[in-house]
C-alpha positions, -999 to +999 in steps of 0.1 A: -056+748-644-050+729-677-018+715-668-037+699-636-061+683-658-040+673-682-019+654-659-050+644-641-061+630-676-026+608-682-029+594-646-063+580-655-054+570-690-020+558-676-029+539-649-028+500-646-062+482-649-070+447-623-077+431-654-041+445-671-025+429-643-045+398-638-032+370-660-059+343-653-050+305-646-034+290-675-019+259-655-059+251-647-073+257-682-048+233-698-049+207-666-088+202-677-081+203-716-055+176-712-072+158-688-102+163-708-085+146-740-072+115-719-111+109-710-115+108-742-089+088-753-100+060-723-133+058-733-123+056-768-098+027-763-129+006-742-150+013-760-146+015-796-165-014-809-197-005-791-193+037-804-187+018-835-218-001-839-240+028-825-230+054-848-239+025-876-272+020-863-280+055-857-268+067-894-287+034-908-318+047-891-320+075-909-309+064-941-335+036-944-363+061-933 
């Protein structure tokens, strides 16, 4: 009887897991982060003057106050 449970016991502790086998979707995750960082790099390219002149009027704001 302990032999059965013993091997009962390393086929349980053995066995693969779904999530052991399951790799996820790295081609997706870095398709988003790159095409997340070209976004930001666009934006960034138009409009850099007006970010610019924002953040200036935003941190003067709440220096003068």
């Amino acid at each position: 009887m302990s032999l059965l449970l013993t091997r009962m016991l390393l086929a349980f502790v053995l066995k693969p897991r779904p999530a052991a086998r399951e790799r996820g979707d790295v081609p997706g995750w870095v398709l988003i982060t790159v095409m997340t960082a070209g976004l930001v790099v666009a934006i960034w390219a138009v409009a850099a003057d007006q970010l610019k002149a924002m953040l200036e009027r935003a941190l003067d704001s709440v220096t003068n106050k």
